[in-house]
C-alpha positions as CSV (number, residue, x, y, z in Angstrom):
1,X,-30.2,4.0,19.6
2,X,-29.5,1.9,22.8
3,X,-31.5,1.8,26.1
4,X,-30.3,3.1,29.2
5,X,-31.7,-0.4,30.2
6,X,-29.6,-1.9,28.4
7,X,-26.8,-3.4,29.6
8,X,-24.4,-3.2,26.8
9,X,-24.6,0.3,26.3
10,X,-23.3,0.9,29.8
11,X,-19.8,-1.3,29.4
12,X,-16.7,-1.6,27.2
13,X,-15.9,-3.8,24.4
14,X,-13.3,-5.4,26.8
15,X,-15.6,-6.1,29.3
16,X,-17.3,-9.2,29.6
17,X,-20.9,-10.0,30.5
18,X,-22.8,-11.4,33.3
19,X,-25.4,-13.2,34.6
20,X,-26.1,-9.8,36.2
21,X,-26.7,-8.2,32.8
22,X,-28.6,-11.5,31.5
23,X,-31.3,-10.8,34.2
24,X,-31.6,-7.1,33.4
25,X,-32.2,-7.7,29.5
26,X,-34.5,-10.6,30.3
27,X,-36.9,-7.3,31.8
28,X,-37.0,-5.2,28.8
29,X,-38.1,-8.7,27.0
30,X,-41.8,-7.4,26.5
31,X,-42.1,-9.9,24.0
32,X,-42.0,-12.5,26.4
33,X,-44.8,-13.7,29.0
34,X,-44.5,-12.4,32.3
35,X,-44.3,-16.3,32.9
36,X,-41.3,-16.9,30.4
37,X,-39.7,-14.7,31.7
38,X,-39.9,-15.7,35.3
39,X,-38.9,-19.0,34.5
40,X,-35.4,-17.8,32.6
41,X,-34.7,-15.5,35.2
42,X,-34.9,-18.2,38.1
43,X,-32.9,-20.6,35.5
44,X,-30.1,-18.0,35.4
45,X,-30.3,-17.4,39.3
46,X,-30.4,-20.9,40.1
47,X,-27.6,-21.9,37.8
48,X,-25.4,-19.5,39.8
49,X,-26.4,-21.0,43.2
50,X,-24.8,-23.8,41.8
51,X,-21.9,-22.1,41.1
52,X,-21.6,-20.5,44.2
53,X,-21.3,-16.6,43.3
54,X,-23.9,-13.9,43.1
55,X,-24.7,-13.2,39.7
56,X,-23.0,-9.8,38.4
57,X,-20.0,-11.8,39.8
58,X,-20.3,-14.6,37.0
59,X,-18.8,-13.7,33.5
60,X,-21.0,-14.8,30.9
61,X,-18.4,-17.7,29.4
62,X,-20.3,-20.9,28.4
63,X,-17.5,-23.2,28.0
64,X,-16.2,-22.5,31.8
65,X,-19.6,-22.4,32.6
66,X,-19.8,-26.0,31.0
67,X,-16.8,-27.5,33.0
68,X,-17.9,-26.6,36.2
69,X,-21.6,-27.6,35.8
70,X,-20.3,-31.1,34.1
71,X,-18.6,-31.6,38.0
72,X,-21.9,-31.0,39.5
73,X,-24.1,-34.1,40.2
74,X,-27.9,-33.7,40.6
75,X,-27.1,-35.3,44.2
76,X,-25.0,-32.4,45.1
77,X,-27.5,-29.7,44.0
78,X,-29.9,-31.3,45.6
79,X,-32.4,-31.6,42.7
80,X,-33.2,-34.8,40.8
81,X,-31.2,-35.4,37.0
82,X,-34.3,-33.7,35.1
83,X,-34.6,-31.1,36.8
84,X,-31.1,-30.2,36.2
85,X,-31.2,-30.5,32.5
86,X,-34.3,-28.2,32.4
87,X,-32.8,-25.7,34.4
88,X,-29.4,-26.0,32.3
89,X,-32.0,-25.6,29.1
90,X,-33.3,-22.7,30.5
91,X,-30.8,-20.7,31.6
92,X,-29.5,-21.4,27.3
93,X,-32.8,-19.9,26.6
94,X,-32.6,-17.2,28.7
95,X,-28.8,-16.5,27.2
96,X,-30.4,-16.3,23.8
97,X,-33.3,-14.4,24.9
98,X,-31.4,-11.8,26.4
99,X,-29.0,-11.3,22.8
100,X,-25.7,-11.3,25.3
101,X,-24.0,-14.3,23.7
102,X,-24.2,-16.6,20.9
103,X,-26.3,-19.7,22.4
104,X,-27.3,-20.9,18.7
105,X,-29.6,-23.5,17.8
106,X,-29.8,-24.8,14.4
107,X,-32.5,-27.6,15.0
108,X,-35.2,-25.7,12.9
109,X,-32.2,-25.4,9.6
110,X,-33.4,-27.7,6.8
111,X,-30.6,-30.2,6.0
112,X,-29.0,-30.4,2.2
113,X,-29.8,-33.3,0.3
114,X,-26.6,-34.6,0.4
115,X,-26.4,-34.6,4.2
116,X,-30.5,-35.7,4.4
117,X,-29.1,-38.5,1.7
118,X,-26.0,-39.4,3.8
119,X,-28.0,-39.5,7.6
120,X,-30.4,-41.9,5.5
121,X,-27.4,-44.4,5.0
122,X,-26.1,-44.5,8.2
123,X,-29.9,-45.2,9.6
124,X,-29.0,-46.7,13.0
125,X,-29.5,-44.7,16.0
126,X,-26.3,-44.5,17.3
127,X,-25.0,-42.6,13.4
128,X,-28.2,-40.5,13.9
129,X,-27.2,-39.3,17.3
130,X,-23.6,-38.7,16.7
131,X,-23.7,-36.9,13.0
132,X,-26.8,-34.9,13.3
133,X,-25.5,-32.4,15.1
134,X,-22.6,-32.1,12.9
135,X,-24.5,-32.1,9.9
136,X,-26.7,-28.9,11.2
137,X,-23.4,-27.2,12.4
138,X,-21.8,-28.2,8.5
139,X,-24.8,-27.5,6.5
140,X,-25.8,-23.8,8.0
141,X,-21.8,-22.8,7.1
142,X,-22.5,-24.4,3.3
143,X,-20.5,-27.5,4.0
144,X,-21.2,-30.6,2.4
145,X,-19.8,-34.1,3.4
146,X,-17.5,-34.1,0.9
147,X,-15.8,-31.1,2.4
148,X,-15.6,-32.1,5.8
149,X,-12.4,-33.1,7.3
150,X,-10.0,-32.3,10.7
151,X,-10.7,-29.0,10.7
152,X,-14.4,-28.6,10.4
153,X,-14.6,-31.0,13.0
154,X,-12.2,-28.9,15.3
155,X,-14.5,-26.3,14.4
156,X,-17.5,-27.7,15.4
157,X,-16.3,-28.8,18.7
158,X,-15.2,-25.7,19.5
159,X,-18.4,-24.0,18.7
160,X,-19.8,-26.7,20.7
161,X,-17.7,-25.7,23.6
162,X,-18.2,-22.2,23.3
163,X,-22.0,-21.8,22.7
164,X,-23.5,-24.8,24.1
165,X,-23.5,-26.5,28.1
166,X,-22.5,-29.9,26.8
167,X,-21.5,-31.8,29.7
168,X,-18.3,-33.7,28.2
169,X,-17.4,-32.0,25.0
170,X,-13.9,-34.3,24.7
171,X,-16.0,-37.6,24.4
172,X,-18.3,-36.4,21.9
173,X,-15.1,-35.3,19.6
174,X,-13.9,-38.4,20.0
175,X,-17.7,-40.2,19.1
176,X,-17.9,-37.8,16.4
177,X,-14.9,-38.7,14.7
178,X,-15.4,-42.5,15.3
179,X,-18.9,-42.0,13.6
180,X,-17.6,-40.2,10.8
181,X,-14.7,-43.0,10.2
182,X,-17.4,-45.5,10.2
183,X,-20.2,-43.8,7.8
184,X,-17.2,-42.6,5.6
185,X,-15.6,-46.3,5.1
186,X,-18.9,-47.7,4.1
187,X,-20.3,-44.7,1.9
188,X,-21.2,-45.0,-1.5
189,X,-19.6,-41.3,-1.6
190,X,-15.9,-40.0,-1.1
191,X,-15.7,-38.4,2.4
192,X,-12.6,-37.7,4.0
193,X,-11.6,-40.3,6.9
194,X,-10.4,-37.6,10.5
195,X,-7.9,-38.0,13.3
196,X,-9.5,-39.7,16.2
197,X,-8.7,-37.7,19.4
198,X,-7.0,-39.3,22.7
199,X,-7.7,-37.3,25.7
200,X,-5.3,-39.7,28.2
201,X,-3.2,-38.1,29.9
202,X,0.7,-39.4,29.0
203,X,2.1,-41.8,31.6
204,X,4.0,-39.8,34.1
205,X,8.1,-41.8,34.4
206,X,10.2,-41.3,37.6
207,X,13.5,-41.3,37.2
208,X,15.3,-44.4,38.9
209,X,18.3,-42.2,39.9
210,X,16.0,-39.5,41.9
211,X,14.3,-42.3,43.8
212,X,15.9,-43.5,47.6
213,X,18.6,-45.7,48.1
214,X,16.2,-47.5,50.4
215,X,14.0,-47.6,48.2
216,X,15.7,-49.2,45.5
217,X,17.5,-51.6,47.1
218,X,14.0,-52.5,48.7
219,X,13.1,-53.4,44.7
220,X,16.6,-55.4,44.3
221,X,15.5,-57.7,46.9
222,X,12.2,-58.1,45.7
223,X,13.3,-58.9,42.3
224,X,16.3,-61.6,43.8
225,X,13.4,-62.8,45.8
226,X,11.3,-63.3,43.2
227,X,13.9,-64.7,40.6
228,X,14.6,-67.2,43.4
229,X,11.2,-68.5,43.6
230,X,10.4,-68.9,40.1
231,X,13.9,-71.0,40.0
232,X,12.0,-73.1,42.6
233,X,8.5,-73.7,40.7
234,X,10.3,-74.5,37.8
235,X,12.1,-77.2,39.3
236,X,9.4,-78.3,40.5
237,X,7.7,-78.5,37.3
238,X,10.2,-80.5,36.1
239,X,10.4,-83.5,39.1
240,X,6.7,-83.4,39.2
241,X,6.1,-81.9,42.3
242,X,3.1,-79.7,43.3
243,X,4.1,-76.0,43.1
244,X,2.4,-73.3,45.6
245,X,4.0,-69.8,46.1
246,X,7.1,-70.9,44.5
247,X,8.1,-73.5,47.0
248,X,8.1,-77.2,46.0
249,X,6.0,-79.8,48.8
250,X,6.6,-83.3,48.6
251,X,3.4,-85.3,49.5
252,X,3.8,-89.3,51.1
């Protein structure tokens, strides 16, 4: 049976939820010190300062969420760098807390020997840092390194997107991937090399034809400009004479 309190039971399936309705469960969290739940509650209420709307205005969407807060600088919100990341911590907390979303964290899920085995091969920091996660995501769905490959990657960074505030999802795919190329090129076991992701934007071509006629004719006599002084420094060159811009000087 649902509370009239509760804010699911008062909206459709279709309808998403927000900070609003994070607030109101956080109440009914008797379970919580008065304290906690202060603290999540000014998170949430903080975190949309930030982003400039009253809460029952913001839908509950973590990877939108995400973007916008990865624009903000501590600078702009006038608070110092740890501050942010606490408050962005709490407001995660009070998401879970309040049972609206998925804001998972698998910390506390034992590893399998043969990820516990593999993180023990790959001992430097930076391995550590860039496959644990993975490993916690991969070993709480019953994947084990062997079985990982493009799409359980894909996965993972899209479960990072959705359930998590990282600040710039795009270059951890592409560290995680790197890392994984690395540990599975020098392990003692067969894992899958992945596809390496490029974010960069394709170079954007004008066509010559759509450009002005004084425009390109501007170019032309650039280029005849410029074909005419290297002719000069290569002359130059070869009689011996000192070459600056292009144009020969005869010294004595």
């Amino acid at each position: 049976m649902t509370s009239e309190n509760d804010p699911m039971s008062r909206r459709g399936p279709a309808i998403p939820a927000t900070f609003g309705d994070v607030l109101t469960s956080l109440k009914t969290r008797q379970d919580l010190s008065e304290t906690r739940r202060r603290d999540l509650r000014s998170a949430v209420k903080r975190i949309a300062a930030f982003l400039g709307d009253a809460p029952e205005r913001i839908p509950l969407e973590l990877r939108a969420i995400s973007a916008k807060l990865a624009k903000l600088s501590p600078a702009a919100a006038g608070v110092s760098p740890k501050t942010l990341h606490n408050l962005r911590s709490h407001f995660l907390a009070a998401v879970k807390a309040s049972g609206l979303h998925s804001a998972h964290r698998s910390a506390r899920v034992p590893l399998s020997p043969a990820w516990q085995a593999m993180l023990q091969e790959r001992s430097t920091r930076r391995a550590h840092l860039g496959l644990s996660r993975l490993a916690r995501y991969a070993g709480e769905r019953g994947i084990e390194p062997s079985g990982v490959d493009d799409s359980t990657i894909e996965a993972f960074i899209a479960t990072v997107r959705a359930e998590t505030l990282h600040r710039k999802p795009n270059d951890l795919h592409r560290k995680v991937a790197q890392i994984w190329n690395e540990a599975a090129e020098c392990s003692s076991r067969t894992l899958q090399s992945v596809q390496v992701p490029s974010f960069k934007h394709p170079p954007q071509r004008v066509d010559w034809s759509t450009l002005s006629d004084f425009f390109r004719a501007d170019v032309d006599r650039y280029g005849d400009a410029q074909e005419l002084m290297n002719r000069g420094a290569s002359a130059a060159r070869c009689s011996g004479f000192p070459v600056v811009c292009g144009e020969c000087i005869v010294t004595g």
